[in-house]
Kinemage of the C-alpha trace (Angstrom):
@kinemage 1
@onewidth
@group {chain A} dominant
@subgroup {mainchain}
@vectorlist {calphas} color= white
{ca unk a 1} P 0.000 0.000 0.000
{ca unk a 2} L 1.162 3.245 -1.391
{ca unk a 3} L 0.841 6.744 0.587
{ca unk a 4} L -1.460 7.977 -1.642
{ca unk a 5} L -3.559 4.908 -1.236
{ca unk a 6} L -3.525 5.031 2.632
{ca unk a 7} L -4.342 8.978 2.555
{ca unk a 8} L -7.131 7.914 -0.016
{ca unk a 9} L -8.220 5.455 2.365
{ca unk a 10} L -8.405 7.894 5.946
{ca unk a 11} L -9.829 10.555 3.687
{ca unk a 12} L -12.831 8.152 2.626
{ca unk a 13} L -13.296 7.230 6.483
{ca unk a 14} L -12.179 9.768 8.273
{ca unk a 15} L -15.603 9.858 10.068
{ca unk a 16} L -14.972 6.876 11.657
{ca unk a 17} L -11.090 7.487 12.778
{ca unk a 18} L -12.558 10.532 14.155
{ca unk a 19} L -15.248 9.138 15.842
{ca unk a 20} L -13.347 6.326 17.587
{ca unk a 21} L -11.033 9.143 18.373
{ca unk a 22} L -13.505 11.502 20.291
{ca unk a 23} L -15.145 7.971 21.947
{ca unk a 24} L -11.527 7.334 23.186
{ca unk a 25} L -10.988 10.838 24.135
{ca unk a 26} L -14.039 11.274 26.450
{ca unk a 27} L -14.050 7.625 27.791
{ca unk a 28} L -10.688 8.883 29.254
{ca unk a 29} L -11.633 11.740 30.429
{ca unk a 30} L -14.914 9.824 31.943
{ca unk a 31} L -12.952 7.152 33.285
{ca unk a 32} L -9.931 9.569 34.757
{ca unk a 33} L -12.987 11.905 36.177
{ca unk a 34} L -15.158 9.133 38.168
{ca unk a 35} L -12.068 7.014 39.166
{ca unk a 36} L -11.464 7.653 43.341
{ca unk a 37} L -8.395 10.391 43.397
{ca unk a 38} L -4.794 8.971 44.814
{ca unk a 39} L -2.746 11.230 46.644
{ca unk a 40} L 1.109 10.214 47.146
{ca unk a 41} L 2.854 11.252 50.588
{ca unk a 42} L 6.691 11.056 50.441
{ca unk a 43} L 9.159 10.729 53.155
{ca unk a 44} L 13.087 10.549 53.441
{ca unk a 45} L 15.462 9.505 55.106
{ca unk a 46} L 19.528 9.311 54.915
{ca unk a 47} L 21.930 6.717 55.585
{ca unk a 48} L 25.207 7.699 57.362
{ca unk a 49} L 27.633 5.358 55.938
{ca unk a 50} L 30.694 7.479 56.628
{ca unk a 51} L 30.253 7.907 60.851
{ca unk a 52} L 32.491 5.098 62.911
{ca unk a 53} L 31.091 2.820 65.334
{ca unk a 54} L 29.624 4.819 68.311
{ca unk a 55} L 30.825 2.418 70.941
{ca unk a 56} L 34.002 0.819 69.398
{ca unk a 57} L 35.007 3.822 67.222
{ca unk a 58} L 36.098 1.518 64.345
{ca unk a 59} L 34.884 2.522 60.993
{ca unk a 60} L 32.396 -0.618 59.435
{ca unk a 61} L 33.851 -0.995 56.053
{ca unk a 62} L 30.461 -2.833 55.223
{ca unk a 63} L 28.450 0.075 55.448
{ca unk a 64} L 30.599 1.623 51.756
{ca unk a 65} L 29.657 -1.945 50.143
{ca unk a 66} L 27.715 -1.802 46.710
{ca unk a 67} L 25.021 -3.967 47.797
{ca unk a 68} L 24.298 -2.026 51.050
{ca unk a 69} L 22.020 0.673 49.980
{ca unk a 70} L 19.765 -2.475 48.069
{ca unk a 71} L 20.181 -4.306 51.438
{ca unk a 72} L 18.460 -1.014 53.013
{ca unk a 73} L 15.902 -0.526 50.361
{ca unk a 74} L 14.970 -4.642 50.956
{ca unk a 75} L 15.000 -4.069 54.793
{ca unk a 76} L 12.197 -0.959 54.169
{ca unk a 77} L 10.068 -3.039 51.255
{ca unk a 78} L 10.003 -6.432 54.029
{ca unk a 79} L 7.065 -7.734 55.536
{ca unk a 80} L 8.731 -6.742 59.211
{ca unk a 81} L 8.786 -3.048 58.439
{ca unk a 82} L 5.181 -3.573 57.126
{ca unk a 83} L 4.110 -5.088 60.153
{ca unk a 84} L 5.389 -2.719 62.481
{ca unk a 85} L 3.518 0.150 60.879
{ca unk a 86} L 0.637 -1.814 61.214
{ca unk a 87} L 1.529 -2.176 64.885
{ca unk a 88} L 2.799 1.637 65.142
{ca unk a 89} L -0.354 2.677 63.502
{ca unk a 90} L -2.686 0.497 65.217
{ca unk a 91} L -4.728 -0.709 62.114
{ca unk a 92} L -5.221 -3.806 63.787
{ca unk a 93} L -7.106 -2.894 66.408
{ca unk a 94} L -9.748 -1.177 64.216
{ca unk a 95} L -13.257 -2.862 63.733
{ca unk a 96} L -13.915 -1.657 60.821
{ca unk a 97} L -10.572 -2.925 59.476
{ca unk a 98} L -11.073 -5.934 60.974
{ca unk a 99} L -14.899 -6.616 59.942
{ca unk a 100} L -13.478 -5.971 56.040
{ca unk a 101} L -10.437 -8.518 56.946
{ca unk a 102} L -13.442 -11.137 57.339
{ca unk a 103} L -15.320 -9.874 54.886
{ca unk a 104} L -12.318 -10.813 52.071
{ca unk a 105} L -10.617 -13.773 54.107
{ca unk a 106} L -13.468 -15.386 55.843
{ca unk a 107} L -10.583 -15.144 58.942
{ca unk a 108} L -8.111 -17.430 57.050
{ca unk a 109} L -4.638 -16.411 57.649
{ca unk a 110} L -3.488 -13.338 60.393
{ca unk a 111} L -4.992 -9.603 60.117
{ca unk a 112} L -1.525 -8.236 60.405
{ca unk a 113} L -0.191 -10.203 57.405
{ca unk a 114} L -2.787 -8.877 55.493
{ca unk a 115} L -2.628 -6.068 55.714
{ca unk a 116} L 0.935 -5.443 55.871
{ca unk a 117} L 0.113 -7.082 52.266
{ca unk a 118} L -1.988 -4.064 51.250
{ca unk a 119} L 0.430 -1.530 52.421
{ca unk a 120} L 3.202 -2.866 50.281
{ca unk a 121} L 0.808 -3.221 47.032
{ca unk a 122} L 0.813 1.388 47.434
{ca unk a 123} L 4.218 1.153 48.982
{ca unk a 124} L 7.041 2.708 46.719
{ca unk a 125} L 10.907 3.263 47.660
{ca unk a 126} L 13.484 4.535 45.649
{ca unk a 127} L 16.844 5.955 46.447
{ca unk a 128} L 18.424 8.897 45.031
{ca unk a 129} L 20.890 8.959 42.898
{ca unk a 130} L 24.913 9.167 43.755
{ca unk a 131} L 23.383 10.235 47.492
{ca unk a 132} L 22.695 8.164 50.380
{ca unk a 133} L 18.932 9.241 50.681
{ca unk a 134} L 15.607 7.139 50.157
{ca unk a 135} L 12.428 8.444 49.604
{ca unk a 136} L 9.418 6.292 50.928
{ca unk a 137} L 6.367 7.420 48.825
{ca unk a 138} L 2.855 5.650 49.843
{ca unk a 139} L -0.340 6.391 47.590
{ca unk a 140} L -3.408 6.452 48.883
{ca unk a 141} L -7.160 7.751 49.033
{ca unk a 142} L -6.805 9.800 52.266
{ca unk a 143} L -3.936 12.180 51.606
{ca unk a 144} L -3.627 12.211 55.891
{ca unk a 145} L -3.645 8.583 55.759
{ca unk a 146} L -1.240 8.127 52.845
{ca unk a 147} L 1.552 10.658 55.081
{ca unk a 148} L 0.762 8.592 58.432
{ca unk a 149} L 1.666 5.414 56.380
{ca unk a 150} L 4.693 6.911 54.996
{ca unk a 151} L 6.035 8.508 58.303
{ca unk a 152} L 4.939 5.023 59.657
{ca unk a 153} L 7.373 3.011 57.232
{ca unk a 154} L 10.238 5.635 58.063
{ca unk a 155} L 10.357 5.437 61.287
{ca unk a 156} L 9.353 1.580 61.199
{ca unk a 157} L 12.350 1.460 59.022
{ca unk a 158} L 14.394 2.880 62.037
{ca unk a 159} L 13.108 0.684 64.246
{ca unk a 160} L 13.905 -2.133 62.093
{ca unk a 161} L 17.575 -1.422 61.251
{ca unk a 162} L 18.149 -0.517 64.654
{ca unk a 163} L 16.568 -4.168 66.218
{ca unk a 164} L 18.708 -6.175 63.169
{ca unk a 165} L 21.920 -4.200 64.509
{ca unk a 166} L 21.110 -5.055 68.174
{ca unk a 167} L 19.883 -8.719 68.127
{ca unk a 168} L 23.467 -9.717 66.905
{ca unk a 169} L 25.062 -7.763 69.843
{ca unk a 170} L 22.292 -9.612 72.692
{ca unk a 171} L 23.306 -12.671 71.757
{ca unk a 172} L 26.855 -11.626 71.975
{ca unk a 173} L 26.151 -10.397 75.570
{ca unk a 174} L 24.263 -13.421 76.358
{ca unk a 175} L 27.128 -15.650 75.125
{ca unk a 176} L 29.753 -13.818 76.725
{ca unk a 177} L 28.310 -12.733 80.190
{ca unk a 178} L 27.431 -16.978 80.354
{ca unk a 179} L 31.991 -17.198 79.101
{ca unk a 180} L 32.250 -15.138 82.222
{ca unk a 181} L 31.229 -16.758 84.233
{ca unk a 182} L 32.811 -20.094 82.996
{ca unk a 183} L 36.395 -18.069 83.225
{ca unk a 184} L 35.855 -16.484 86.654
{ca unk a 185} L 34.950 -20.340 87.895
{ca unk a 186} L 37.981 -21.749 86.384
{ca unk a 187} L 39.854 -19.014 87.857
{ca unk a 188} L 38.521 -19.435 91.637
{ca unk a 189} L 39.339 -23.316 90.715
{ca unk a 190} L 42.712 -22.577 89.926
{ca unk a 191} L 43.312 -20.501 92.645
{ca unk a 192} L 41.849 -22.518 95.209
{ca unk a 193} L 44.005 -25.658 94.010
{ca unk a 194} L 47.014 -23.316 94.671
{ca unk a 195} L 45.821 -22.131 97.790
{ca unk a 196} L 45.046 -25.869 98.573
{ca unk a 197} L 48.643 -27.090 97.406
{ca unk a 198} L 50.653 -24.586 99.266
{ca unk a 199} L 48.892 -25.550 102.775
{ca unk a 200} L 48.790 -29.288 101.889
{ca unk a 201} L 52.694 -29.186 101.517
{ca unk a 202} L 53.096 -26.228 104.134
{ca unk a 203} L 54.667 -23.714 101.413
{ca unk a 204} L 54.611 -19.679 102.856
{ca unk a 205} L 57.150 -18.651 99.860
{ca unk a 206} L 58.251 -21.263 97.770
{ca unk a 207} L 61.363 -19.280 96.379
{ca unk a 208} L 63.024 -18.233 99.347
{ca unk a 209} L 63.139 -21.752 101.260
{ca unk a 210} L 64.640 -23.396 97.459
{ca unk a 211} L 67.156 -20.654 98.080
{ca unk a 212} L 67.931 -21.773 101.846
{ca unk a 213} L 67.787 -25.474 101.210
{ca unk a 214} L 70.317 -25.255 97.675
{ca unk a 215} L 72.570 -23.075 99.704
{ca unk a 216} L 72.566 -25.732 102.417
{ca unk a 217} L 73.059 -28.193 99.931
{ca unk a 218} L 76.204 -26.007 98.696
{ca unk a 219} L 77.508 -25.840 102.208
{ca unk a 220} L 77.267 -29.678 103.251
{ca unk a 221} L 78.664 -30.634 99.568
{ca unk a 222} L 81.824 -28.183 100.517
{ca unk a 223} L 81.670 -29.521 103.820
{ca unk a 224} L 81.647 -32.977 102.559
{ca unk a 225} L 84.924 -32.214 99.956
{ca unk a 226} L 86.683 -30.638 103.133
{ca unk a 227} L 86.330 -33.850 105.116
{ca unk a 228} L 86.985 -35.925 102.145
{ca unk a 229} L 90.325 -34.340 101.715
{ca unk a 230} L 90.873 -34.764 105.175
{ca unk a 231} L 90.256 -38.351 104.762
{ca unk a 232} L 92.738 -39.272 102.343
{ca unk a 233} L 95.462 -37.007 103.976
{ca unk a 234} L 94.856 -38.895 107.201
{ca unk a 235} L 94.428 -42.126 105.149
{ca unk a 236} L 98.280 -41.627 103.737
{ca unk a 237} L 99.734 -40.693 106.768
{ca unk a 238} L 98.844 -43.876 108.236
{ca unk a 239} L 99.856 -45.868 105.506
{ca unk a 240} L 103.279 -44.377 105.882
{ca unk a 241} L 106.337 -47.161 107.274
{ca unk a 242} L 107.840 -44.166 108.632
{ca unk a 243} L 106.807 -42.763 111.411
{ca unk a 244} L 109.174 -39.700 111.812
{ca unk a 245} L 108.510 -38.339 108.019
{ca unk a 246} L 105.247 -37.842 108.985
{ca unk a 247} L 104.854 -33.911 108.692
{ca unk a 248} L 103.471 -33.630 112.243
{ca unk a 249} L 105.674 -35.699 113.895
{ca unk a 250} L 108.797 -33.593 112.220
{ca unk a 251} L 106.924 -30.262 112.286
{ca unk a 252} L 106.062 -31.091 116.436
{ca unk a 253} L 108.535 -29.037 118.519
{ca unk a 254} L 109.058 -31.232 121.424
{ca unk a 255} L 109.848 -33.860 119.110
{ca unk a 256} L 112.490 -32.012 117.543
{ca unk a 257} L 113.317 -30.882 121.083
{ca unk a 258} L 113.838 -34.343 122.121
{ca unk a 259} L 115.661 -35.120 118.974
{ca unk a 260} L 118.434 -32.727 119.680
{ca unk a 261} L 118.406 -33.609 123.563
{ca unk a 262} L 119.202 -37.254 121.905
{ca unk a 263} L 121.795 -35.749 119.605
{ca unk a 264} L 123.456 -34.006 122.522
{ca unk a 265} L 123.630 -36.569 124.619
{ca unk a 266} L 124.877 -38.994 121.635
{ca unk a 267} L 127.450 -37.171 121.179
{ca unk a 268} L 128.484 -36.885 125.382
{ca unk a 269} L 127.743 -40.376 125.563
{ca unk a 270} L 130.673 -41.161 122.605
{ca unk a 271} L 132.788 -38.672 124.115
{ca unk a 272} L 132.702 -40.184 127.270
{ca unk a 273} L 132.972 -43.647 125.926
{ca unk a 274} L 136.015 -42.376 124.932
{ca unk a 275} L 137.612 -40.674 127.397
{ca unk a 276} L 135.934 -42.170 130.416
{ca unk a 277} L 134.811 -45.884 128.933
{ca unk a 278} L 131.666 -47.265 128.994
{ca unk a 279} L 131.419 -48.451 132.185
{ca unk a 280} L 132.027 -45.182 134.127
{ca unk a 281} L 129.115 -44.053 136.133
{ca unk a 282} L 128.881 -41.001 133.936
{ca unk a 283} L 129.061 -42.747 130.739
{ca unk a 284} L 126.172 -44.818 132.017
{ca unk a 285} L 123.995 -41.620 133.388
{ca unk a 286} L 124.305 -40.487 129.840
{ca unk a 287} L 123.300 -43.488 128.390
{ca unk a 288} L 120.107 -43.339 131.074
{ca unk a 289} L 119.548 -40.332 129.906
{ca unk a 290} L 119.930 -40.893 126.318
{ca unk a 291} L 117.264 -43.898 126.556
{ca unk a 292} L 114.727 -42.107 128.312
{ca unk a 293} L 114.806 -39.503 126.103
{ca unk a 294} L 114.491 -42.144 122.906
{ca unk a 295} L 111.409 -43.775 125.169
{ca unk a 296} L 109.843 -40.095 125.101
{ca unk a 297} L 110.369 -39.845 121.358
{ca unk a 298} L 108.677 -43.192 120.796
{ca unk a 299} L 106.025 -42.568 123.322
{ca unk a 300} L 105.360 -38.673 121.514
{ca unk a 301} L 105.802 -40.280 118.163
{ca unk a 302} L 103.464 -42.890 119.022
{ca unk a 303} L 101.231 -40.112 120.478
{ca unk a 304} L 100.896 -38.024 116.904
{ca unk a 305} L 100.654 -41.467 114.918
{ca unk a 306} L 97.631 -42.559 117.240
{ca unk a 307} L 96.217 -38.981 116.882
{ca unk a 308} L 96.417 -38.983 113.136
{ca unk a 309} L 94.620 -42.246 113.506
{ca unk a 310} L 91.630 -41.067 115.495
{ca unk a 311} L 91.770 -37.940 113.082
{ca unk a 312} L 91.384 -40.636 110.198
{ca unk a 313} L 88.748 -42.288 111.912
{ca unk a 314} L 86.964 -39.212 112.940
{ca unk a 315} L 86.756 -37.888 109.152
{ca unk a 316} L 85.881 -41.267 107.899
{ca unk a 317} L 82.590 -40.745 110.547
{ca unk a 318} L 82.129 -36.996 109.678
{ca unk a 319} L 82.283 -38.181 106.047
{ca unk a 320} L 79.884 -41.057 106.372
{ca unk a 321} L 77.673 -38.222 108.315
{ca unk a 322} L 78.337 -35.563 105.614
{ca unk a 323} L 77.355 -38.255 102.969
{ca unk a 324} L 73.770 -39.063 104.345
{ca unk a 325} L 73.185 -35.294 105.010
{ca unk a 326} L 74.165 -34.427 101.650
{ca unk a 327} L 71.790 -37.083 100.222
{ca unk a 328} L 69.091 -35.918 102.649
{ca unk a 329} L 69.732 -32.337 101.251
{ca unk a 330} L 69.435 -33.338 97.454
{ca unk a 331} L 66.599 -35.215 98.301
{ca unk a 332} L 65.099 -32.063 100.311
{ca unk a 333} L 66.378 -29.716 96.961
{ca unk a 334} L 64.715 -32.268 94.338
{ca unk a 335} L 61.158 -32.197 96.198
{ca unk a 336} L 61.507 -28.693 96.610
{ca unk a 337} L 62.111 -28.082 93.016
{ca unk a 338} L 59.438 -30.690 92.334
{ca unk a 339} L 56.480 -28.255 94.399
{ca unk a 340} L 58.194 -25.264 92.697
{ca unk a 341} L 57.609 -26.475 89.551
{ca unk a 342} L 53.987 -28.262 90.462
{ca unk a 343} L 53.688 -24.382 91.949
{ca unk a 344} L 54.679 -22.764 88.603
{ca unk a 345} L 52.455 -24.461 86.977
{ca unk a 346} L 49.526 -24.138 88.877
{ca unk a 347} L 50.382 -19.969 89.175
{ca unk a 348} L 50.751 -19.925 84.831
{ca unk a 349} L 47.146 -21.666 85.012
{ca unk a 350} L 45.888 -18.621 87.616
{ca unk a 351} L 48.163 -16.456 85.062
{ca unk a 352} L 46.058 -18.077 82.181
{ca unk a 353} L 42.737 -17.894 83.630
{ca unk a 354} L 43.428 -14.389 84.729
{ca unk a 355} L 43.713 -12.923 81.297
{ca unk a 356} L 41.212 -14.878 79.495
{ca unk a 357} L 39.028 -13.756 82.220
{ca unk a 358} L 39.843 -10.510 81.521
{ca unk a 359} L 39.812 -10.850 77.527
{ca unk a 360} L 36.292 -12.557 78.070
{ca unk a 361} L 35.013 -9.874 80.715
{ca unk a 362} L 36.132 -6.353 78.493
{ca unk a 363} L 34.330 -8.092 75.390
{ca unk a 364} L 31.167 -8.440 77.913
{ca unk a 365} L 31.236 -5.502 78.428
{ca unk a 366} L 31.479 -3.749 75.304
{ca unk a 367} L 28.588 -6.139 74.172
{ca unk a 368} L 26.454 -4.918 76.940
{ca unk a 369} L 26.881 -1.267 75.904
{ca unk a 370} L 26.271 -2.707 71.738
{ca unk a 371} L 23.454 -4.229 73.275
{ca unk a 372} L 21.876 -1.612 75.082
{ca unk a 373} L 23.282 1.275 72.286
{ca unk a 374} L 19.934 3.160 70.527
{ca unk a 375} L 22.291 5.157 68.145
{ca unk a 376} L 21.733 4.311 64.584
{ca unk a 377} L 23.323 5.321 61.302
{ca unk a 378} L 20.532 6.486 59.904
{ca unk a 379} L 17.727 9.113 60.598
{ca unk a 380} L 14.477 10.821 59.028
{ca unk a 381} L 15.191 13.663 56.465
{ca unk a 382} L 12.099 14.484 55.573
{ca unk a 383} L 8.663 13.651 57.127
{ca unk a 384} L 5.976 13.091 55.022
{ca unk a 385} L 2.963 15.722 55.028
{ca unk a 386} L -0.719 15.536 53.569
{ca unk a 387} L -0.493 16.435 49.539
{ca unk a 388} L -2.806 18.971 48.810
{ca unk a 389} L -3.212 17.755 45.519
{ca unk a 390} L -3.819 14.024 44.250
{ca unk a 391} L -1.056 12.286 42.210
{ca unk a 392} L -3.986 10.071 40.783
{ca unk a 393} L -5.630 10.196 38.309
{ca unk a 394} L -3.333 12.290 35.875
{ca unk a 395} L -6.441 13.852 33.667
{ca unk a 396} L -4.109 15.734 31.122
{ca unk a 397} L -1.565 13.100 30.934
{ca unk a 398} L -4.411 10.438 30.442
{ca unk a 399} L -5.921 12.531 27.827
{ca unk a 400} L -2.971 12.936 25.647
{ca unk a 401} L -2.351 9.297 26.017
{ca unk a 402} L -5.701 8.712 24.567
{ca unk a 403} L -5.406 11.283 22.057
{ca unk a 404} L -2.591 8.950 20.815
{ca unk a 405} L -4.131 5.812 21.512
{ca unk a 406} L -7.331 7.123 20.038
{ca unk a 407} L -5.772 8.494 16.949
{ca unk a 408} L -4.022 4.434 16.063
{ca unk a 409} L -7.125 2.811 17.324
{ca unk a 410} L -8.988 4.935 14.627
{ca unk a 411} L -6.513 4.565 12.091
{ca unk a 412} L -6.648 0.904 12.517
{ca unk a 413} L -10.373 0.641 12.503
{ca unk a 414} L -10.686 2.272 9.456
{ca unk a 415} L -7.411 -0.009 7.593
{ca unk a 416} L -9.941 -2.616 8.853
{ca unk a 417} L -12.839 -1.540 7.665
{ca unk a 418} L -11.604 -0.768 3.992
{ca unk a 419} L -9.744 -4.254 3.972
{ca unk a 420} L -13.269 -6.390 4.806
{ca unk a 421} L -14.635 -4.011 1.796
{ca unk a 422} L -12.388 -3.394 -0.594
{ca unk a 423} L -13.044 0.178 -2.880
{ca unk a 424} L -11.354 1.442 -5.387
{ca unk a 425} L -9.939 4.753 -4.145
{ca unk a 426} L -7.489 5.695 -7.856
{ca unk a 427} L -5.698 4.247 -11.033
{ca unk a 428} L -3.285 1.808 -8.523
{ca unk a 429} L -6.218 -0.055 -7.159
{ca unk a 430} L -7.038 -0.849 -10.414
{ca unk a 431} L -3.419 -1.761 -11.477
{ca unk a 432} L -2.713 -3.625 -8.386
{ca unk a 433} L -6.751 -5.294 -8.736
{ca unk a 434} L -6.661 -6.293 -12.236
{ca unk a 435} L -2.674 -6.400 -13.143
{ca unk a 436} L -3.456 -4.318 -16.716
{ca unk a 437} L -2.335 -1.042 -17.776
{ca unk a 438} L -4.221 1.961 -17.249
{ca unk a 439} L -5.117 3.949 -20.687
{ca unk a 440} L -6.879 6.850 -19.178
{ca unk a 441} L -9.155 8.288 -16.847
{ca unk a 442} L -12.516 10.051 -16.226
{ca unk a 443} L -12.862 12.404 -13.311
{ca unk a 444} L -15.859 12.195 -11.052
{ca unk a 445} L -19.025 14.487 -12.302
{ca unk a 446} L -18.429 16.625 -8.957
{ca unk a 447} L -15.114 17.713 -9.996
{ca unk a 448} L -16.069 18.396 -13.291
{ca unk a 449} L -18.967 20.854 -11.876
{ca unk a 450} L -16.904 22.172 -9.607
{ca unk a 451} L -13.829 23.354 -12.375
{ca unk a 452} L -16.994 25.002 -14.116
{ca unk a 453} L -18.689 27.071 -11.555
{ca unk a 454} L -14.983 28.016 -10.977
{ca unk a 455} L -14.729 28.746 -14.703
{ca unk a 456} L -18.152 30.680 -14.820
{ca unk a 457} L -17.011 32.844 -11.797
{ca unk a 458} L -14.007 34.352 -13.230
{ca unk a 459} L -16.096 34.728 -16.587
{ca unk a 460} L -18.181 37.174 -14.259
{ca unk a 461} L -16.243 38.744 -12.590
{ca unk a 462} L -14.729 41.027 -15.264
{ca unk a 463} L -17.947 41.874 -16.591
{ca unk a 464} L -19.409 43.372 -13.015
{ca unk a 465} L -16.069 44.830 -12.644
{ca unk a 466} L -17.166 47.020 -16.486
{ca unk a 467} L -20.615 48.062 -15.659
């Protein structure tokens, strides 16, 4: 189909492109005029993703994620939020409300699920761009009603956020007031098996008396060395053949007094041998003398080799002593390191309890303060008031639309029309009917009459124009 063919076609039916037109036109404008009015309350509120923790003072790097403002936008369009505008609002406890709720359900299901349903059919949220605000726009009939609902879902909204960003921190005070109290037990344990150790075994300080009893130990173990020396000196000495190289008996000074009263009186007694003879009563004095004084140097000899015997058998009993105490001393030492050790131990488990009590008790804490914390990041911008004029129906914007709509539905009713009855509207119907060449054509009689009258009326005119 040509142009001229289709502009043949709307100028044969225009009446009835225009007529479906104008029905289309006021239908609209019916429709838009007897439809109930909508009026659209908006509210908004901002999202501070930027502020640290109020309690902790640590920024939360998951408040700049890309999914967090669709998170937020979820949280506001969720059936909780609904319901706790039901429950702010107090729809619920309406009769009315409630008759219509068993009107439509026959009282299947809960009121406050349905209509939490019905407020999130008129419920719209949308967030600005490249800012962190949301609008909350709810369309209704009552334009007070329609701003108490949106208000409603803001500050629902706040309630919301602030409950999901609290129940996390309860149960973290929950858990860790009940790991409190498991620490501070195992830390009265641990210190009452201490307590209990130290009077079982009679320990007042542990360190000092390890100190006392090693240097005892040191002592009796020099002590013991001493003797042993002692010993073996004493041991030699009476091992010896010779009684005179034994250094006390030559280092004595009566014996070496002796020994030169028997060299002195040697030497008389040969002199007198010689010049007296032996058997002179002064050569014998002398050799009376001279054999007492040899019966004292046996007799003091003997003296120091007994003495160096009893000293031999005293340090073989002081070492025998020394011996036993020394082993009683290690023995003393080995417990006490033993209860020291037992002791460290049981001190690095008071040590241990201690600080994962006190690890444990500051993160209590600080989940206590989450817990009770009603700071939240984000806060009302705008409240919703009452529009004073309805956002629905849109009577100009409707009746453009139908102009439009009108003006194809026309169009199309009369391409219908002419297709169920074919006319032939020029020369190309023809053509395209029959498939033969056109040789000429015969305008209609109206055109012909109406190139005459035009004809006749400039043949007059000139002649009115003379007389």
């Amino acid at each position: 189909m040509t142009l001229q063919q289709f502009l043949l076609i709307l100028r044969a039916r225009y009446l009835v492109a225009l007529l479906t037109l104008l029905l289309t036109v006021a239908a609209t404008v019916v429709v838009s005029l007897i439809i109930p009015k909508q009026y659209t309350a908006n509210a908004a509120v901002v999202v501070d993703v930027k502020s640290p923790d109020p309690v902790s003072g640590i920024p939360l790097q998951g408040l700049i994620a890309p999914g967090y403002m669709a998170t937020q936008i979820d949280i506001i369009n969720s059936d909780r939020v609904a319901q706790r505008v039901v429950k702010v609002l107090k729809m619920d406890e309406s009769p009315a409300i409630r008759m219509q709720w068993q009107q439509e359900t026959q009282g299947k299901g809960q009121l406050i699920n349905w209509l939490s349903e019905l407020l999130q059919k008129n419920l719209e949220v949308k967030p600005s761009r490249e800012s962190n605000v949301i609008n909350i726009g709810y369309t209704g009939g009552d334009p007070d009603f329609a701003a108490a609902v949106a208000n409603g879902f803001a500050q629902a909204y706040l309630d919301v956020n602030l409950d999901l960003k609290l129940a996390p921190a309860r149960q973290y005070a929950a858990f860790f007031e009940e790991q409190t109290k498991q620490m501070r037990d195992k830390l009265e344990k641990a210190q009452l098996a201490l307590s209990d150790y130290q009077q079982k075994n009679g320990i007042t300080t542990a360190d000092d008396r390890l100190d006392f009893e090693t240097a005892k130990l040191n002592e009796t173990s020099s002590q013991l060395t001493g003797v042993q020396g002692q010993t073996t000196d004493s041991q030699s000495k009476r091992q010896n053949s010779r009684a005179d190289t034994v250094a006390e008996v030559m280092q004595s000074p009566l014996i070496n007094s002796l020994k030169a009263d028997i060299g002195r009186l040697d030497a008389k007694l040969q002199e007198s041998n010689i010049n007296l003879g032996k058997n002179h009563p002064q050569t014998q004095r002398t050799e009376t003398e001279l054999a007492t004084l040899k019966t004292q140097l046996e007799a003091e000899t003997r003296k120091i080799t007994s003495s160096i015997d009893t000293t031999y058998q005293v340090s073989r009993q002081r070492e025998q002593q020394l011996q036993g105490a020394l082993a009683t001393q290690k023995a003393r030492v080995l417990v006490l390191n033993k209860q020291r050790d037992e002791l460290n131990v049981l001190r690095r488990d008071i040590e241990t309890a201690q600080r994962a009590f006190e690890v444990i008790s500051q993160r209590a804490s600080q989940s206590t303060v989450e817990s009770q914390n009603s700071q939240t990041n984000i806060a009302v911008l705008n409240a919703a008031s009452p529009p004073n004029a309805p956002s629905r129906p849109r009577v100009l914007l409707n009746v453009l639309v139908s102009i439009f709509l009108g003006t194809l539905l026309g169009v199309g009713l009369a391409l219908m029309l002419e297709l169920a009855n074919r006319r032939v509207r020029s020369a190309d119907d023809l053509v395209e009917a029959l498939d033969l060449p056109v040789l000429g054509s015969i305008a209609s009689a109206k055109d012909m009459f109406k190139r005459a009258a035009a004809r006749k009326g400039a043949s007059l005119a000139p002649q009115e124009a003379t007389a």
